[in-house]
C-alpha positions in Angstrom: 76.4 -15.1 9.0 73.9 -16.4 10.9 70.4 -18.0 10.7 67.6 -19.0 12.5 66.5 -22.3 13.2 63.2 -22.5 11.7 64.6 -21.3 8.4 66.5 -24.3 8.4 63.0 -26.5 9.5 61.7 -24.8 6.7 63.8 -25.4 3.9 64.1 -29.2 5.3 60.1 -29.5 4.6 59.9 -27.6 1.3 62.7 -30.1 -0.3 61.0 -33.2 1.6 57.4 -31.4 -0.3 58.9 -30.6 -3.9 61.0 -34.2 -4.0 57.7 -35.4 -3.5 56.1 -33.9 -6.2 58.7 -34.0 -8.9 58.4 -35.8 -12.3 61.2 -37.6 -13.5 62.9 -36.1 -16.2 62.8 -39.3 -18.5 62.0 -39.4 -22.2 59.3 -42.2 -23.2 61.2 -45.8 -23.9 63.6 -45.4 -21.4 62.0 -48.5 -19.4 60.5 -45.7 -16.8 56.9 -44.7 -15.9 56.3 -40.7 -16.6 53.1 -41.1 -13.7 54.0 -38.4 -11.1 56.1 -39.7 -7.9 53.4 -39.1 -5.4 51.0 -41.3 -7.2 53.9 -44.4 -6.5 52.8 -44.6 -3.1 49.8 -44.3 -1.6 48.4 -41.0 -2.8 45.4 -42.7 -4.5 44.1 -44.1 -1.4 43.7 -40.2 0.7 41.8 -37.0 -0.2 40.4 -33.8 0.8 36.6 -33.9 1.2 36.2 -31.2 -1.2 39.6 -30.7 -3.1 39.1 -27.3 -2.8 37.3 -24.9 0.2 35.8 -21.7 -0.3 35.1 -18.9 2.4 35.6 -15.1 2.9 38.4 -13.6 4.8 37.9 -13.8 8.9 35.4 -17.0 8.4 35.3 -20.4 9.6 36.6 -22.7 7.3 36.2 -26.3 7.5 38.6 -28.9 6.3 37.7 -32.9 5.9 40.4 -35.2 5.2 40.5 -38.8 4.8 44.0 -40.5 5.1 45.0 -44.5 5.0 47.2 -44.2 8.0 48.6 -41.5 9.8 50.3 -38.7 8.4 51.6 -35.0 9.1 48.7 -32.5 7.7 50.0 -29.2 6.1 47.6 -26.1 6.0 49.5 -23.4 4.1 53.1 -23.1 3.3 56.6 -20.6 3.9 55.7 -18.8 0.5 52.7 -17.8 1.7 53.9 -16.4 5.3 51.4 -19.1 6.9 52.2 -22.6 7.7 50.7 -24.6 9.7 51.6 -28.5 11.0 49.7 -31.0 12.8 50.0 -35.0 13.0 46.5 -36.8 12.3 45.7 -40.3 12.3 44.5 -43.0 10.1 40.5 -42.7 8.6 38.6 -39.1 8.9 39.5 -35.9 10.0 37.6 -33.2 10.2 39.3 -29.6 11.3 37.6 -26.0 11.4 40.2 -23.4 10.4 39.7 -20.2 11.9 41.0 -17.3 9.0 40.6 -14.5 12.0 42.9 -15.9 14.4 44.9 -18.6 12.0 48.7 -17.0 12.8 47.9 -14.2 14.4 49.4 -12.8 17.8 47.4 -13.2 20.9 46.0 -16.6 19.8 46.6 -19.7 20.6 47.5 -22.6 18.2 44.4 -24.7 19.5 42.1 -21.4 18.9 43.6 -21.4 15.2 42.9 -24.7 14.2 40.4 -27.4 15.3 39.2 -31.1 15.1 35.3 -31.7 15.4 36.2 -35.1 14.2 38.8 -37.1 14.4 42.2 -35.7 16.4 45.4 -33.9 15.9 48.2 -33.5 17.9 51.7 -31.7 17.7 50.1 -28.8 16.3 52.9 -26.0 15.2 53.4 -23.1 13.6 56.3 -22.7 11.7 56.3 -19.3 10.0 56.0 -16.0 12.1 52.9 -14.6 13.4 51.1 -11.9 11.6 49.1 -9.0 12.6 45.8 -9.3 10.9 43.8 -12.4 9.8 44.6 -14.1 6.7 44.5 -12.1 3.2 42.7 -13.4 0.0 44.8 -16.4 -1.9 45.2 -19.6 -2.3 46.9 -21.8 0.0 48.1 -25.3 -0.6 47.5 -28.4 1.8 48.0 -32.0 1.8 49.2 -34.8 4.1 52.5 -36.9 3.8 53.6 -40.0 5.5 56.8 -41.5 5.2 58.3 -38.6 2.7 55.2 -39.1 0.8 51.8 -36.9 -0.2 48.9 -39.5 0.8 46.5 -36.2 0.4 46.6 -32.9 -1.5 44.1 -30.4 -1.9 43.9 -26.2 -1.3 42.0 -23.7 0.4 40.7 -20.0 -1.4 40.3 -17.2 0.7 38.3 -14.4 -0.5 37.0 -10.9 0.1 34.5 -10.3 2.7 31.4 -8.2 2.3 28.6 -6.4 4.6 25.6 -6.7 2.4 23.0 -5.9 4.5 20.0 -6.4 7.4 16.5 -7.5 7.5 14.5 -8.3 10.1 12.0 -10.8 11.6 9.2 -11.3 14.4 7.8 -14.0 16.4 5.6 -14.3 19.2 6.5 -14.0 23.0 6.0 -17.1 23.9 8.5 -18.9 21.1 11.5 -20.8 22.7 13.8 -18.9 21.0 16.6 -21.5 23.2 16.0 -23.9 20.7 17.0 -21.9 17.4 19.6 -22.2 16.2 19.7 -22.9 12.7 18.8 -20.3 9.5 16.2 -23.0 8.5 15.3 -23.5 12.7 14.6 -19.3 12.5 12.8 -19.2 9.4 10.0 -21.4 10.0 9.5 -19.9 13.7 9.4 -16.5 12.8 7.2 -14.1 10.4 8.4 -10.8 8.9 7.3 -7.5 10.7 4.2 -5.8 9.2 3.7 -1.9 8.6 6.9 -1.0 8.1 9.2 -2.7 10.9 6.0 -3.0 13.4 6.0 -5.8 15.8 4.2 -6.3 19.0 5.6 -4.9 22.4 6.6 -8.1 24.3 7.2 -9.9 21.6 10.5 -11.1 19.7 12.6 -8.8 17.1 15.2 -10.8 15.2 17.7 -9.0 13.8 19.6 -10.9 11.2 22.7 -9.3 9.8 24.1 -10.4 6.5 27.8 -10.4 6.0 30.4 -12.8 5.1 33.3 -12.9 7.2 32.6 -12.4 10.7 32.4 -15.9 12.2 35.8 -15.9 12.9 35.7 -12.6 15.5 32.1 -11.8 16.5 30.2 -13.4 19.4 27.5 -11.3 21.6 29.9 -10.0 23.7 31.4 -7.9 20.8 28.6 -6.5 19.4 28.9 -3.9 22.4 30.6 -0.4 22.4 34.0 -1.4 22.5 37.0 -1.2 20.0 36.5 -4.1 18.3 35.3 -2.7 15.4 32.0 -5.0 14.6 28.8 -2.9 16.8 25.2 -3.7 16.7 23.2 -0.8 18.1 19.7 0.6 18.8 18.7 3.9 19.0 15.4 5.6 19.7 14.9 7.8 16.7 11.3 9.3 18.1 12.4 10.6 21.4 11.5 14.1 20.7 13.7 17.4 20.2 16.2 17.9 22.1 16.2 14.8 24.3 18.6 12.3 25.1 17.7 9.3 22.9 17.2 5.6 24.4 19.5 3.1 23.1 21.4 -0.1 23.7 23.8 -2.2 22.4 24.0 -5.5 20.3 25.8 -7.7 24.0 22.4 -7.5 25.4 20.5 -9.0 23.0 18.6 -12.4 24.5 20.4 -14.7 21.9 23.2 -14.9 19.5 23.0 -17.2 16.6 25.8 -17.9 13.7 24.6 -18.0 10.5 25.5 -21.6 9.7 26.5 -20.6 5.8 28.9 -18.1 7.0 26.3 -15.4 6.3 26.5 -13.4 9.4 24.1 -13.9 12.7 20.8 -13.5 14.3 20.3 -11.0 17.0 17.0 -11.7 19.0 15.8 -8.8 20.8 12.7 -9.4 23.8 11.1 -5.9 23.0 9.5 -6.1 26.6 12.7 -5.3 28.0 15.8 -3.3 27.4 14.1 0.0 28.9 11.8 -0.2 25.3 8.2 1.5 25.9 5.0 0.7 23.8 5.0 3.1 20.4 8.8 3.5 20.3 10.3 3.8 17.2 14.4 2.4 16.6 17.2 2.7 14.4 19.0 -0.6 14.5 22.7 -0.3 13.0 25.2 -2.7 12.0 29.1 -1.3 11.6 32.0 -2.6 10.6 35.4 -0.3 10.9 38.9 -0.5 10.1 39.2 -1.3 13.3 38.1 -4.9 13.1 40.9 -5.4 11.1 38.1 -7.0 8.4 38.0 -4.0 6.4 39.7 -0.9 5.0 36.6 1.5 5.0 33.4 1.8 7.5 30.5 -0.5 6.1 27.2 0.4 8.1 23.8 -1.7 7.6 20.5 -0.9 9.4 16.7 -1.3 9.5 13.9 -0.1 11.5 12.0 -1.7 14.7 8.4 -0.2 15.6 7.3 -0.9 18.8 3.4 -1.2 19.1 1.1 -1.8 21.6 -0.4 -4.9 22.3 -4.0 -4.3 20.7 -7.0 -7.2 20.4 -10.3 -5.9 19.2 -13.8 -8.4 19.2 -16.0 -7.6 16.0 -19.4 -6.9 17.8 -22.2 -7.8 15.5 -24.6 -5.6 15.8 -25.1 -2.1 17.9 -24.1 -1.7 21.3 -20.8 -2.9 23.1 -22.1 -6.4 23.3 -21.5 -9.2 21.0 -24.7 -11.0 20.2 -25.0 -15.0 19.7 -27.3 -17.5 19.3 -26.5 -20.8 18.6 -23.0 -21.8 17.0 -21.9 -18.2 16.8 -18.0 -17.6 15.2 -16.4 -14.9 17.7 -13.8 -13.6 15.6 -11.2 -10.2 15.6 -8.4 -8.5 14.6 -5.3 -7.8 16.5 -1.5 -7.1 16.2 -0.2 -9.8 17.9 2.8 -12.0 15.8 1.0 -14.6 14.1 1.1 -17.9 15.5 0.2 -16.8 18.9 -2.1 -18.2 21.2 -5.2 -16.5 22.7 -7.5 -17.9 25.3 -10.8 -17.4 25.1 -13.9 -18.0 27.7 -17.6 -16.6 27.9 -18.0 -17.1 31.7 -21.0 -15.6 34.4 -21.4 -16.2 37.9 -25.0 -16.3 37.7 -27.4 -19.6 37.7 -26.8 -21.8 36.2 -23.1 -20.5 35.7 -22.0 -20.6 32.4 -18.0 -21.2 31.5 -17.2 -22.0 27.9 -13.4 -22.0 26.7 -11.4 -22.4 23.4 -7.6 -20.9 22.5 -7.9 -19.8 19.2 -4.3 -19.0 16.6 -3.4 -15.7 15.1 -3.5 -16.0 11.4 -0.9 -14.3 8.7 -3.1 -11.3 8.1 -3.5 -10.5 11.9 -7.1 -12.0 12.2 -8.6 -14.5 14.8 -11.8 -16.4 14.7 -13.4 -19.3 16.9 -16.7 -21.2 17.4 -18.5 -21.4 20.9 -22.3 -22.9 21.3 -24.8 -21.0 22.9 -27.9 -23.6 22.5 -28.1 -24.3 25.9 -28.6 -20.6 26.9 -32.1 -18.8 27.1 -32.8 -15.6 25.1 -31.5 -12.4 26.8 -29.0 -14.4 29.4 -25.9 -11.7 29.5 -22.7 -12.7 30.1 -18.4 -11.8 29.0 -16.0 -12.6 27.3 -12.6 -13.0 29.2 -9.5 -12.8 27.3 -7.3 -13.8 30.4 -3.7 -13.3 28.8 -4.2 -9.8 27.6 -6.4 -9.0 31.3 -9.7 -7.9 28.4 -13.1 -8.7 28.7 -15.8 -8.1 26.3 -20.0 -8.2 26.9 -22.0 -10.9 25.4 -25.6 -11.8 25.4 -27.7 -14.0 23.6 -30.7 -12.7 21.4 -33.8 -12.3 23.1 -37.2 -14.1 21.8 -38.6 -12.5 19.1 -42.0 -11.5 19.4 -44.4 -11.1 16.1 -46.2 -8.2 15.7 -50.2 -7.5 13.8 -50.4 -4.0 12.3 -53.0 -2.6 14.2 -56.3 -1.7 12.1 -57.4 2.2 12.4 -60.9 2.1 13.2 -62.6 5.7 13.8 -65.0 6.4 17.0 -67.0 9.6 17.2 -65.5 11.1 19.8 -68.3 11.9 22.6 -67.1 15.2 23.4 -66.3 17.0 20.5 -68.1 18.7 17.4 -69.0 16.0 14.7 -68.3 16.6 11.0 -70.1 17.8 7.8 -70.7 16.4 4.4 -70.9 18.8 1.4 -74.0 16.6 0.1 -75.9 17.8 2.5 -75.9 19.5 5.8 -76.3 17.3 8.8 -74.9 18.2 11.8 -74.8 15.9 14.9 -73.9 18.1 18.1 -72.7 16.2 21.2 -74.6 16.6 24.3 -72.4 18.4 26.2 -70.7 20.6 23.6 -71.2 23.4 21.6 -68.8 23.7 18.6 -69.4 25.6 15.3 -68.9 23.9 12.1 -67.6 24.9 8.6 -68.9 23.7 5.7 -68.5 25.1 2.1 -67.2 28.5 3.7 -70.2 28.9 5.8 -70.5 29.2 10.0 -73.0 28.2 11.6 -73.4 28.5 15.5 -75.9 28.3 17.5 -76.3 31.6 20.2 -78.7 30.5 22.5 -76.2 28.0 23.5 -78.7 25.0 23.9 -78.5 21.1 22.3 -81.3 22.3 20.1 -79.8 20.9 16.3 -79.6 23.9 13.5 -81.8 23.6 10.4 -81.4 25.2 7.0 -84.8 24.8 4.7 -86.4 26.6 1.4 -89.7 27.9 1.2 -92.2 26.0 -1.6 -92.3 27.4 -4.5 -91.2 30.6 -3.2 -94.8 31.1 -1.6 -96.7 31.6 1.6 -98.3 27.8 1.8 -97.7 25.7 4.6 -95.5 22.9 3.8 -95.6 19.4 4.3 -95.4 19.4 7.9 -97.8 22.1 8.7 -95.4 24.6 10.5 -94.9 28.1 10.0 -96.2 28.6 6.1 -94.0 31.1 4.4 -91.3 31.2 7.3 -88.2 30.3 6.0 -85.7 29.9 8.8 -82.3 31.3 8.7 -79.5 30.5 11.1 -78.8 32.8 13.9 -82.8 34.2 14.0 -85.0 32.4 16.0 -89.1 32.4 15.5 -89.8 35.5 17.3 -87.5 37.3 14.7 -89.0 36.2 11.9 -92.5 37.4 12.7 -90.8 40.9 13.5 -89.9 40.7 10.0 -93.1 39.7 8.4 -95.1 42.7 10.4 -92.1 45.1 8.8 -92.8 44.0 5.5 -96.6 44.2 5.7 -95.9 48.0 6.7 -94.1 49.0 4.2 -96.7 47.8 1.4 -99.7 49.8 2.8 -97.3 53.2 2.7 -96.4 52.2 -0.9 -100.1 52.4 -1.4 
């Protein structure tokens, strides 16, 4: 019967391992220590930076060991199907172990395993590759030198998870280059407002949290191919029956690793990628059997509203024009990101030109204010605003003089040309030279018919009786308007008839 060499390797190391390890079987008194072997040589003096390393299945995991000379570092061993060798030297090591690729076919052993610190060399596998990344357990490690353990410590895989995606904005002009840290991300970017909203042209950062991905996914695989992991975005207000927009997670602007093993960050320029002003996306995260990470589909998403760039001045008054005088605060709203810039200039051509600038900061809640002074300018000089970056302007003046004003006094003139009034004490009637108007007084007309400026008169007889009266005219005539004197002695002579017949 026959056997492969690296059965024989194997079973070489394991005895080398266990003869290590093993406690002499000696009772107490029999001159002997009962300490364990490895702790006879120099065991005391290595470790593993912690004992014991935690990550999720298809992670990163990293590995620090300190060793006082040079040794042979184990990562796994035959009973667990993964066993992996490497010589290190004296001092600090410090490896990342890939659990995607550690084993696996179509790796390489230098794309398994890693130094960031330190070096290996005469790295080797020495069980058979597998076919999918390394399952949930325990796995043993530790370093020997000279048929002894200087170093011993373990790994614990466990199960990966997609929990979920949120989402966060930041303003156009942020160097997103320079991100690249959970902590680096967080303090340069805000979340979205109104439900997913952020402004066209500026940044949407997806951030996708799941364990267990840091191991297989870069930018490139966030595409539509068969790798199982996609990141997509998908118009979801394109209107019936029409062929939705979309694109895919490998043309995002930047790719950052969640340092924690928590998944990535996916920043997204929304003034590209075909995206219009007022577009609405679905933004979905998959994982399928086909990653080899899972044995179900696990889908995350959340939303992205694309808005239009929109910066509104608070006018102070009526009228398009924003009124100042003095120190006057020009303030607004907008839905820029906060934190970004907006220059600001009241400028006019005419003399003496006027050019004032500040660059004011978006606030949280999507307001703007600043403080330009106006002293210098006279009352009623117009001007703008400029808002070069958003190519705006907005009308300005500053507040006229004001003038004071006396309430005028009504003061009554007899007019010369029209009929003048009546008092109900008595009758006096004041007729203007060159018209004739009738007056009403108490119910009664009076007019004149012969049309001339001669004034009308009303008087009673004395006592009822023929005497002349006190200014020797007409005794016993009593006037009446509308008969003049040649009527009134027609009536006396009709009276005086009618007497004598009665006689």
């Amino acid at each position: 019967m026959s056997a492969r060499p690296p059965q024989y390797r194997v079973v070489t190391v394991v005895v080398v391992l266990l003869a290590a390890s093993v406690v002499p079987a000696v009772g107490p008194g029999a001159g002997v220590t009962t300490a364990p072997l490895a702790r006879a040589g120099t065991a005391a003096d290595g470790s593993f930076t912690p004992s014991v390393v935690y990550e999720e299945r298809g992670d990163v995991m990293n590995i620090t060991v300190t060793t006082p000379k040079a040794g042979t570092l184990n990562i796994g061993s035959p009973e667990e199907n993964f066993w992996l060798q490497a010589n290190v030297g004296k001092g600090t090591t410090k490896l990342r172990l890939n659990t995607f690729k550690a084993g696996r076919e179509g790796y390489g052993l230098g794309e398994m395993v890693s130094a960031t610190e330190g070096s290996i060399s005469n790295l080797e596998l020495q069980t058979e590759r597998i076919d999918a990344p390394l399952e949930p357990a325990k796995y043993p490690m530790n370093v020997t030198a000279n048929g002894q353990e200087q170093a011993i410590g373990a790994f614990v895989i466990e199960d990966r998870a997609t929990n979920d995606m949120d989402a966060r904005i930041a303003p156009g002009s942020t160097g997103i280059s320079e991100l690249d840290s959970p902590a680096g991300i967080a303090d340069a970017t805000v979340p979205p407002w109104n439900n997913g909203s952020v402004a066209a042209e500026d940044w949407f950062v997806v951030h996708v949290n799941a364990t267990g991905l840091s191991g297989m996914v870069t930018r490139e695989r966030l595409g539509p191919g068969d790798d199982g992991v996609h990141l997509k975005f998908t118009q979801s207000d394109s209107g019936m029956n029409a062929n939705a927009h979309q694109f895919w997670g490998d043309e995002v602007e930047r790719f950052v690793r969640d340092g924690a093993g928590d998944g990535f960050y996916a920043f997204v320029d929304t003034g590209e990628h075909g995206i219009e002003p007022g577009s609405t996306y679905n933004v979905t995260f998959t994982v399928t059997p086909e990653s080899e990470l899972t044995d179900r589909k696990e889908t995350v998403s959340t939303r992205m509203r694309v808005v239009p760039r929109r910066l509104h001045v608070n006018r102070n008054g009526p009228g398009e024009a924003v009124v100042v005088e003095g120190r006057t605060e020009i303030n607004g709203t907008t839905s820029f990101t906060p934190g970004t810039t907006i220059n600001i200039s009241a400028r006019d051509d005419d003399l003496p030109p006027i050019l004032l600038s500040e660059t004011v900061t978006v606030e949280d809640d999507r307001t703007f204010a600043t403080t330009f002074d106006f002293s210098d300018l006279e009352p009623g000089r117009k001007f703008e605003f400029r808002l070069p970056d958003q190519e705006a302007t907005v009308a300005g003046m500053v507040a006229p003089e004001e003038t004071t004003t006396t309430p005028n006094q009504t003061t009554t003139t007899p007019n010369k040309t029209t009929a003048t009034k009546t008092t109900t004490a008595k009758t006096t009637t004041t007729t203007a030279t060159t018209t004739t108007v009738a007056t009403t007084t108490a119910g009664l007309t009076q007019a004149p018919l012969d049309g001339t400026a001669k004034p009308l008169t009303q008087q009673a007889s004395k006592n009822g009786s023929g005497d002349d009266d006190e200014s020797g005219g007409n005794s016993g005539l009593v006037p009446v308007p509308g008969f003049d004197g040649v009527a009134g002695v027609a009536a006396v002579l009709a009276a005086a008839l009618l007497a004598a017949r009665r006689r």
